[in-house]
DOBAZA-691087 format. One record per residue (C-alpha): residue in three letters; x, y, z. Coordinates in steps of 0.02 Angstrom, whole numbers, plus 50000, padded with zeros to 5 digits. Example, Ala and Ser with C-alpha at 12.3 -4.5 7.8 and 13.67 -1.06 7.14 Angstrom:
DOBAZA-691087
ALA506154977550390SER506844994750357
This chain:
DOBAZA-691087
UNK514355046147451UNK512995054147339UNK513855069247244UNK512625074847127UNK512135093547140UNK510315092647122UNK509935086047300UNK511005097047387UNK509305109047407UNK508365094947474UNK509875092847580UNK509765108847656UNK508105108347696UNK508355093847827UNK509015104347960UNK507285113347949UNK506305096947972UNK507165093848131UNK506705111548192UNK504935108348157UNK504935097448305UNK503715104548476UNK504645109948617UNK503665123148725UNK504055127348911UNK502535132449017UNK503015137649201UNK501525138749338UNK501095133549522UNK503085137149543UNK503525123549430UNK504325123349242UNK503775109049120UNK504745107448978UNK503725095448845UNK504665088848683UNK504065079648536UNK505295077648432UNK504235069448278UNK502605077448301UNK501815061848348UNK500365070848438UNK499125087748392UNK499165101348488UNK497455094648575UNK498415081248650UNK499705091148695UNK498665106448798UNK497745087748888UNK499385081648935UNK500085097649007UNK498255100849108UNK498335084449175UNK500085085749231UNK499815102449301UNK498405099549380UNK499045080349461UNK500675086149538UNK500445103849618UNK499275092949716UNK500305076949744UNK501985088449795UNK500985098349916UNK500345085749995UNK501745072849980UNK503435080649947UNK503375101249929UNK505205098249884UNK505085085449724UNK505665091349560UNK505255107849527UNK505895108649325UNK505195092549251UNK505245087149053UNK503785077948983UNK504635068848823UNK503355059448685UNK504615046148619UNK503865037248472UNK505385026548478UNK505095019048659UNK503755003448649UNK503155005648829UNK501775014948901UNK502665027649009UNK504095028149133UNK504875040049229UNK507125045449266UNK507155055549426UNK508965053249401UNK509775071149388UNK508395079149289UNK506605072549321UNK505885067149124UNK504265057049099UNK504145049448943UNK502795043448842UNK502575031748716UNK501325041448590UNK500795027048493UNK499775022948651UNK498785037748680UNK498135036548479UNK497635021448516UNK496885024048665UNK496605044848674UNK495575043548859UNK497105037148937UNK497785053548969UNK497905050649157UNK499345040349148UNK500265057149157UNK499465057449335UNK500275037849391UNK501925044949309UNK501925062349396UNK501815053949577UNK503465044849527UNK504365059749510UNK503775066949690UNK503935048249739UNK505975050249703UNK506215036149813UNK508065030149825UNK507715011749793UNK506595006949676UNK506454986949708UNK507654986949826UNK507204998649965UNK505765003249903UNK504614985949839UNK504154986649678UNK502294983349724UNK502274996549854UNK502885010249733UNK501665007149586UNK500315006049715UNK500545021349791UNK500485028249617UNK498945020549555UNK498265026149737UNK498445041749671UNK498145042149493UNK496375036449572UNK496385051549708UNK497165064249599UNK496585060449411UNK495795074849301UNK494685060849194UNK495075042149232UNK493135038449175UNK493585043449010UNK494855028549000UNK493795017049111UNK494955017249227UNK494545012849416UNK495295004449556UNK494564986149571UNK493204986449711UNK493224966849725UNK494624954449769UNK494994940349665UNK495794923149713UNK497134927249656UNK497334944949736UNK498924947949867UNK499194965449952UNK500794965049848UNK500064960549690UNK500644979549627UNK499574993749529UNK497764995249533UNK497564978849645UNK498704987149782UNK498205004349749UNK496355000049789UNK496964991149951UNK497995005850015UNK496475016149996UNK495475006850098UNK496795005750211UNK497145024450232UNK495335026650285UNK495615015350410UNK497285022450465UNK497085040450404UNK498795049750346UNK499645029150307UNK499855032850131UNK500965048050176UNK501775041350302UNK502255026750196UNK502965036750067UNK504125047250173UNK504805031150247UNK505075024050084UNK505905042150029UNK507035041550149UNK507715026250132UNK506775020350301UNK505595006650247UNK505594989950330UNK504334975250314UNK504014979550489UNK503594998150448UNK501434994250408UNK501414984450598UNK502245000450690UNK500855012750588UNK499675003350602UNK499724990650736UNK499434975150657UNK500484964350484UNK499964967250330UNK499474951250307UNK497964954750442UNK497494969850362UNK497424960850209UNK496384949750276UNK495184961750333UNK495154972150187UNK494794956950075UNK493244948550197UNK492564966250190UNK492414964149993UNK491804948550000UNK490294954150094UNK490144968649983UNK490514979550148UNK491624997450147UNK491774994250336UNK493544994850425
């Protein structure tokens, strides 16, 4: 244990460093964001991006998915976590975000949009009852639909198929197919994501909404790339 006197005013000034850390609440559209950084690790023009995209991603996606997701929601900036983002809709719904990657890569900011369809997601089984490939689909499906500025990142959904392409391939690959998809079968998307809310999903559930396996509309989907065709 250090004893000598002439830190102890260095010492006392720690509890102020912590303090400098952002927290700032903004309520709007009925819903209160709560977003923490506790090191600072992104400006204040970061900051006001990743609240705008946020707000202006998920009072969209709850209305017109789940009007009763989360309405309190904490967006965390964790320069401790090496990931890109994930999301705990257990008890409290928190997004966190690894800042390191939106320095690097500052367009990106629309990775708050993926994120905020997991929390009105809040499906009860994540890779259980609720695939793994359908999830992260259904939220690149609508990071695509809902996004303030995916250009900026070059972010798109893939409009070609590649060999080694499968409906459950996950992400941007699935996401692209579920949009064609939902033009075909207008309202599947939703529909899909209540079932998978409520603990209802089957493999069988795509044949009963839309008549045929996913493995045919697969099929169709990818010949229709192939010939460079939007047709259903």
């Amino acid at each position: 244990m250090i004893r000598s006197a002439r830190l102890l005013p260095l010492l006392c000034l720690l509890p102020l460093a912590t303090a400098a850390a952002t927290e700032t609440t903004i309520e709007r559209d009925g819903v209160t964001l709560v977003y923490r950084d506790a090191s600072d690790a992104l400006d204040a023009t970061m900051r006001a991006r990743i609240v705008e995209t946020f707000f202006s991603a998920y009072a969209r996606q709850r209305a017109d998915f789940n009007p009763a997701a989360a309405d309190a929601v904490d967006i965390v900036i964790d320069a401790g976590y090496d990931g890109v983002a994930f999301v705990d809709n257990k008890g409290h719904a928190t997004m966190t975000i690894n800042p390191a990657w939106l320095v690097e890569r500052p367009g990106d900011v629309d990775l708050v949009t993926h994120e905020a369809m997991h929390i009105v997601q809040a499906y009860p089984g994540y890779g259980v009852g609720a695939p793994v490939w359908l999830t992260e689909g259904i939220a690149d499906y609508a990071r695509d639909r809902y996004g303030l500025d995916n250009a900026a990142s070059g972010w798109a959904l893939p409009d070609a198929v590649a060999d080694d392409h499968r409906h459950d391939t996950g992400y941007r690959v699935s996401g692209a197919f579920l949009k064609w998809a939902d033009a075909a079968h207008p309202g599947l998307v939703r529909r899909l994501d209540a079932a998978l809310r409520a603990g209802a999903y089957t493999p069988d559930t795509w044949a009963a909404l839309t008549g045929e396996t996913i493995e045919a509309t697969w099929s169709r989907y990818a010949q229709a790339r192939a010939d460079g065709r939007d047709a259903r």
